[in-house]
C-alpha positions in Angstrom: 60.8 -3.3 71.8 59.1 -3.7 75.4 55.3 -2.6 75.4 56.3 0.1 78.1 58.6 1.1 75.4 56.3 1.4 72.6 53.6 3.0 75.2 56.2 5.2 76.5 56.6 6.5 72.3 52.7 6.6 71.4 52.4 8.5 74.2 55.2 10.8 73.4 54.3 10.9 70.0 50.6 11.5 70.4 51.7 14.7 73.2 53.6 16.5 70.0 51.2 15.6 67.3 48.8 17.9 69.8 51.4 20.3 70.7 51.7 20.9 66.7 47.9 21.2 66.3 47.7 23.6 68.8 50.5 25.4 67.7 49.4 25.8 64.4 45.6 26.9 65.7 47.5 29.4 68.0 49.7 31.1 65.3 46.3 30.9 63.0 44.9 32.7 65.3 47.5 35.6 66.2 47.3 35.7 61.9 43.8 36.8 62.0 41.3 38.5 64.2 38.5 39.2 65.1 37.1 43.1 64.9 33.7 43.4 64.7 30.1 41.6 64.5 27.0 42.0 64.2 23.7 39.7 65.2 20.7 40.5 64.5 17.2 38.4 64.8 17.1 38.6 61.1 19.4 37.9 58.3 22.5 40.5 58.1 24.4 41.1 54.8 27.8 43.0 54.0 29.0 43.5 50.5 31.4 46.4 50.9 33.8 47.6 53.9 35.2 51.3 53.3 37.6 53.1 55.4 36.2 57.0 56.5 39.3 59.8 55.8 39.8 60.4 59.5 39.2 57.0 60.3 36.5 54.7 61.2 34.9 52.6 59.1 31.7 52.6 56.6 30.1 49.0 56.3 26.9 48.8 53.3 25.1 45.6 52.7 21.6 44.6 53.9 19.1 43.8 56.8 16.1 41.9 57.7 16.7 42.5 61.8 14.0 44.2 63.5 16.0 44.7 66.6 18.9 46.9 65.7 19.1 50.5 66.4 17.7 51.7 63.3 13.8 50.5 62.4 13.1 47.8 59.3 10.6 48.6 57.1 9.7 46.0 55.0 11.9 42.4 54.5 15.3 43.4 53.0 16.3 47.1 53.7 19.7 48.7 52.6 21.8 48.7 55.9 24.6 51.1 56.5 26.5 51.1 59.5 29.4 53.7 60.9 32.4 52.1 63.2 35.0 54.3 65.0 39.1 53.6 64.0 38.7 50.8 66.5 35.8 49.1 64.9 33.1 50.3 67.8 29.7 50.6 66.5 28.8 55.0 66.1 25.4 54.6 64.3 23.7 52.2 62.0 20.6 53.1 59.5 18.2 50.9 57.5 17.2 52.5 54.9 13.6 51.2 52.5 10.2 50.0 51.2 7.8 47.3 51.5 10.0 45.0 49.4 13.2 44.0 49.1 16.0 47.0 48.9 19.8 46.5 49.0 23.1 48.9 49.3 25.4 46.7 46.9 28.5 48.9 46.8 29.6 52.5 48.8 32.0 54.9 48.5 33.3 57.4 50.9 33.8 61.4 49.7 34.6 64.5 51.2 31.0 65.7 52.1 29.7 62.1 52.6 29.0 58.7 51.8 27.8 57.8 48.2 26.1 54.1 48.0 24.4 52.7 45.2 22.3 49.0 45.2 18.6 48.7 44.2 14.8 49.3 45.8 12.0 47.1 44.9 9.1 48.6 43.1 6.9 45.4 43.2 7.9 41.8 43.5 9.2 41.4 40.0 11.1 44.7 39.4 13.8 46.4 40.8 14.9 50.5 40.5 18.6 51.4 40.2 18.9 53.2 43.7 21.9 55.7 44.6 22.1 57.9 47.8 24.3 60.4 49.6 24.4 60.3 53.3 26.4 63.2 55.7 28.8 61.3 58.7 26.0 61.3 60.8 23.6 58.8 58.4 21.1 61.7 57.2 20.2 61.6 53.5 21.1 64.5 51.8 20.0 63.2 48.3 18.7 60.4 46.6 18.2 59.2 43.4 16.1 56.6 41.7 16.3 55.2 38.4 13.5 53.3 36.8 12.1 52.1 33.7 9.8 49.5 32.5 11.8 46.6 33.9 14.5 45.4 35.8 17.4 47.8 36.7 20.0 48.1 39.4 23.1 49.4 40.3 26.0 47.4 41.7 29.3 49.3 41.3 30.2 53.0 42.1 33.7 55.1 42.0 34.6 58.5 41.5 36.0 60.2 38.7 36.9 63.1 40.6 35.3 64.4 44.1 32.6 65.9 42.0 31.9 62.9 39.8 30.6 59.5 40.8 30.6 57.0 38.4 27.9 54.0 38.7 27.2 51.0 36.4 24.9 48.2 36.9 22.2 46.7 34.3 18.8 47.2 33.2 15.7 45.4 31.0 13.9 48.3 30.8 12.9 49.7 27.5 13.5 53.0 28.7 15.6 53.9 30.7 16.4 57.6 30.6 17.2 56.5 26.9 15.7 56.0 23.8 16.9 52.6 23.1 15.0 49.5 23.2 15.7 46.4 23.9 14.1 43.1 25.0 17.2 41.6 26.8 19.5 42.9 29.8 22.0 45.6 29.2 25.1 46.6 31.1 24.9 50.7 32.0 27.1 53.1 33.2 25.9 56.5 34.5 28.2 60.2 35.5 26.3 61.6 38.0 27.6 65.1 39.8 28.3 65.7 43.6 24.8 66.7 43.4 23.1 64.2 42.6 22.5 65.7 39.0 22.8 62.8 35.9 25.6 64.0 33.9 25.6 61.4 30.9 23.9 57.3 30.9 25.9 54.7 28.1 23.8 51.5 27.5 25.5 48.6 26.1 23.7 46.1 24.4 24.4 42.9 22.5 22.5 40.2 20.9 22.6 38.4 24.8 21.8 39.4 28.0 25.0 42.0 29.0 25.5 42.9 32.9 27.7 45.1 34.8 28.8 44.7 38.2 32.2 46.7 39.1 33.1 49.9 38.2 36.6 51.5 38.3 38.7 54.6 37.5 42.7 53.8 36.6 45.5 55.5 37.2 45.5 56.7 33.3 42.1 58.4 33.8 40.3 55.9 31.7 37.3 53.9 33.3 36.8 50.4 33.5 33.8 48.6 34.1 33.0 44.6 34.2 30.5 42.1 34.2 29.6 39.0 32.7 27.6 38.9 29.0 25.9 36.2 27.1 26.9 38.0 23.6 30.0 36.4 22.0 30.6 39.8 19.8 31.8 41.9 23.0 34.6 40.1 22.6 36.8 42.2 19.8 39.7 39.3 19.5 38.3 36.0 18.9 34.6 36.9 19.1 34.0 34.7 22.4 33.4 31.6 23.4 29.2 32.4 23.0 28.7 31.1 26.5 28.6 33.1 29.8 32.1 35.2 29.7 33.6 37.9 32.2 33.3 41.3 30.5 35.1 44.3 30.6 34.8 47.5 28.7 37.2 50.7 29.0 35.5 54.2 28.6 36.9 57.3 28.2 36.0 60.7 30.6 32.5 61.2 28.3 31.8 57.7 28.6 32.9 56.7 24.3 33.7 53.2 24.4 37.7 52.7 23.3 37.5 48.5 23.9 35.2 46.2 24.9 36.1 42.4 25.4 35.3 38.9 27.0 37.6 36.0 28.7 36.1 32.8 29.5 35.7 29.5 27.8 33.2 26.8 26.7 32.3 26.9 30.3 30.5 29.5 32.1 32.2 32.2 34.2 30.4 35.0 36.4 32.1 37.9 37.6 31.5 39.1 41.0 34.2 42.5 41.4 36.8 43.9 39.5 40.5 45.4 40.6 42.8 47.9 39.0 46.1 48.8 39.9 48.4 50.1 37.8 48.9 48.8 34.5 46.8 45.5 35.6 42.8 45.0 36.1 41.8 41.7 38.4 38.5 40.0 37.2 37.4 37.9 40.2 34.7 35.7 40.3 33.5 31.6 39.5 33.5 29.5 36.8 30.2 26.8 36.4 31.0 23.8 34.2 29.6 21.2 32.2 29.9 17.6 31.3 32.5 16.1 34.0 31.9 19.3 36.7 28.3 19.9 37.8 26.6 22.3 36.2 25.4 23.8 39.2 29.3 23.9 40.9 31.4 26.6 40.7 35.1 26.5 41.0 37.0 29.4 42.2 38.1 31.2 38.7 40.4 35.0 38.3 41.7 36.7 34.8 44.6 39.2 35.1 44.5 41.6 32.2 46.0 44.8 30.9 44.9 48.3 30.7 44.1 47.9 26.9 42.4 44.6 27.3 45.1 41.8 26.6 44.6 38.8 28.5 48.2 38.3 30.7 47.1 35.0 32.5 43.6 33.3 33.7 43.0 30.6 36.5 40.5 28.2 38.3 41.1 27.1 41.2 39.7 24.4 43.6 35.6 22.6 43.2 33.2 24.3 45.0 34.5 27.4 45.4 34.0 31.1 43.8 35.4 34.5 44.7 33.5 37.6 45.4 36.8 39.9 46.0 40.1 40.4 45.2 43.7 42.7 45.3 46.3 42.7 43.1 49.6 42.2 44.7 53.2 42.3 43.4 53.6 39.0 42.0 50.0 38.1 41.5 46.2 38.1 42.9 45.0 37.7 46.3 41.3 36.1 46.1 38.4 35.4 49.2 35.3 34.0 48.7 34.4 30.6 50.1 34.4 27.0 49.3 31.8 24.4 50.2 32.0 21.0 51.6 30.1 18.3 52.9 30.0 17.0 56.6 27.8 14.7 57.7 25.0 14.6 55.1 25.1 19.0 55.5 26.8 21.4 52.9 28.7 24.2 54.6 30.4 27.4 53.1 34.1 28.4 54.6 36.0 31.2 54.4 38.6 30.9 51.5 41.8 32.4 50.6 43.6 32.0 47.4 46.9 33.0 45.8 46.8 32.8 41.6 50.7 33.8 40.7 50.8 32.7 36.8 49.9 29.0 36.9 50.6 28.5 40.3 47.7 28.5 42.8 48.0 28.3 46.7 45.4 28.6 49.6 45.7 29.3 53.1 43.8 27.4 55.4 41.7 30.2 57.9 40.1 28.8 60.7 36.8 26.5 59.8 34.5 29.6 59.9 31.4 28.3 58.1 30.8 31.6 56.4 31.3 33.6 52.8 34.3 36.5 52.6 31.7 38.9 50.2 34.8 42.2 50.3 38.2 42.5 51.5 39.7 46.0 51.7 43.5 46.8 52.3 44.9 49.0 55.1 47.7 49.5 56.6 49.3 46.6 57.6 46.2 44.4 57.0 43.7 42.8 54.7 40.0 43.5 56.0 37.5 41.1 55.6 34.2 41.8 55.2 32.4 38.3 56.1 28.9 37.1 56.4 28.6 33.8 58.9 25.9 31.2 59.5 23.8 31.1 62.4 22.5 28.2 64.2 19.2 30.1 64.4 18.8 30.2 60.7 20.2 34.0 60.3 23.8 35.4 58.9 25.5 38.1 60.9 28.1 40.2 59.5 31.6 39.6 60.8 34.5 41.6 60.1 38.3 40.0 60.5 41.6 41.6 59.9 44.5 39.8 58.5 48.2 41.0 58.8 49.1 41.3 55.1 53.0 39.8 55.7 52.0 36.6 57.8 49.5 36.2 54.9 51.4 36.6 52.3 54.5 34.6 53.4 52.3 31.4 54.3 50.7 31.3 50.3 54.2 32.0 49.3 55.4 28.6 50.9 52.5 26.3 49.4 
């Protein structure tokens, strides 16, 4: 073969190597887009998008921007902000103390929106924190809940339009109980449309117990999750008596009917919980021992029934975890992020998995160096709820949608 030959096929060969690249960026692209962001001087934090009844959109998280429309009052305040159907900024409220205070999960009801998180009382403790805002960002209640130690909430649902339903943790040993305890318990709380406290469950074990995600099946009964350190939550085998997901499955009045844990000898955190159906989604990370690091997580999801039977569990890739997830018709979709290292620097990207049964498959999303923190379904479209590094040194909140079908069908080729 002549050299203008060869030249003539590098060249060629080269010219569709780029066409494919750019192809594949461009249908990438037309996959998922772009809706919203926001970038402050500070560091801007999203852990729950909700959809409003009439549309628009509710986004809760935290700020420590001093330039946004709504004034800071200490270092982290709870941020809420209000989006039209077309993700155009209405309002946006910051919402706190002199420390650190943070909106960790909303919901939206027919007079309002309910959100629930924490409020600093000093530099060690923390109150459980709930509060009702009108469509316009004015309080029309709020609620602390303290005790001697540590408490916060970090999950919220409704029983019915006139029930809320909250569960988070606490070290007190009070809190509007008489128990005492010197580790951390997992709560759940009833509170009315109101604001009124209906009933308060503690769980305790011999460990430190914590509860993250709360939610209400289709059966009525109430499931809530977390992690927990005490090997005899678990009613089948008794544990693994390291760091397990958690789940426990109340009735209306809040009377335990099950409470069990899925792990193994390694240790798994769980950051948010899905029911639908018959089937609950346990999302979260998995930190191991011996041959992994013990300060790496790697991407880990259980699938179990509405009585508590394990169906199937996964872990998926190093350096990864999941903070979200949705149950789909023949398995789980998971976001989160995964880390890697580029030139000496450790960056987080956005991360999509697929766990179907033993089979795992992710999607590559364009290098975003960022975390997905909540994904929401709508329509058409997952919504992802993203927080992205700055070069400045802040993280501004970032919201993407992602047509459900496109996604779907490119896991389902892996």
């Amino acid at each position: 073969m002549s050299y203008k030959c060869w030249n003539i096929r590098t060249c060629l060969g080269l010219i569709l190597i780029l066409f494919q690249t750019t192809l594949a960026k461009a249908q990438t692209s037309n996959v998922i887009q772009e809706l919203y962001s926001l970038n402050g001087n500070g560091i801007d934090w999203i852990n729950e998008v909700v959809p409003l009844q009439n549309g628009g959109w509710i986004l809760a998280g935290y700020s420590t921007s001093t330039d946004l429309e709504s004034e800071n009052s200490g270092k982290w305040d709870g941020l809420v902000i209000c989006l039209n159907v077309d993700f155009e900024p209405i309002w946006n409220k910051q919402f706190g103390g002199a420390w650190n205070d943070a909106f960790t999960d909303a919901i939206v009801v027919n007079d309002g929106i309910v959100l629930c998180g924490y409020k600093s009382a000093d530099k060690l403790n923390k109150d459980g924190w709930l509060i009702k805002l009108d469509f316009e960002g004015k309080i029309i209640w709020e609620n602390h809940y303290k005790g001697t130690g540590d408490d916060q909430l970090f999950g919220i649902d409704y029983l019915q339009e006139e029930s809320y339903l909250v569960c988070g943790w606490t070290s007190s040993d009070s809190l509007l109980t008489t128990f005492s305890s010197t580790k951390t318990d997992g709560i759940v709380l009833r509170i009315e449309s109101d604001g009124t406290l209906s009933w308060i469950k503690r769980f305790t074990g011999i460990s430190n117990d914590l509860l993250v995600d709360i939610a209400v099946g289709s059966n009525g009964r109430i499931y809530a999750s977390g992690f927990s350190d005490s090997w005899e939550n678990n009613d089948v085998d008794k544990g693994t008596k390291s760091n397990d997901f958690w789940c426990i499955s109340l009735s209306e009045d809040g009377q335990e009917q099950w409470s069990n844990s899925y792990g193994s000898i390694y240790q798994e955190h769980l950051t948010s919980m899905s029911v639908s159906g018959n089937s609950i989604l346990l999302s979260g990370g998995q930190r191991g021992t011996g041959k992994q690091s013990a300060t790496s997580y790697s991407m880990y999801a259980a699938t179990i029934d509405t009585t508590g039977k394990l169906i199937y569990d996964n872990q998926s890739f190093p350096n990864s975890i999941s903070f979200d997830g949705i149950i789909v018709d023949d398995g789980a979709i998971e976001v989160g992020y995964k880390t890697e290292v580029d030139s000496h620097k450790t960056i987080s990207q956005i991360y999509v998995v697929k766990f179907q049964n033993d089979k795992i498959s992710s999607y590559n999303l364009p290098p975003i160096e960022g975390k997905i923190l909540c994904v929401t379904e709508y329509e058409d479209s997952y919504i992802l709820g993203t927080v992205v590094s700055s070069s400045d040194l802040t993280e501004e909140i970032r919201i993407f949608g992602i047509k459900k079908a496109q996604l779907l069908n490119s896991l389902n080729k892996k």
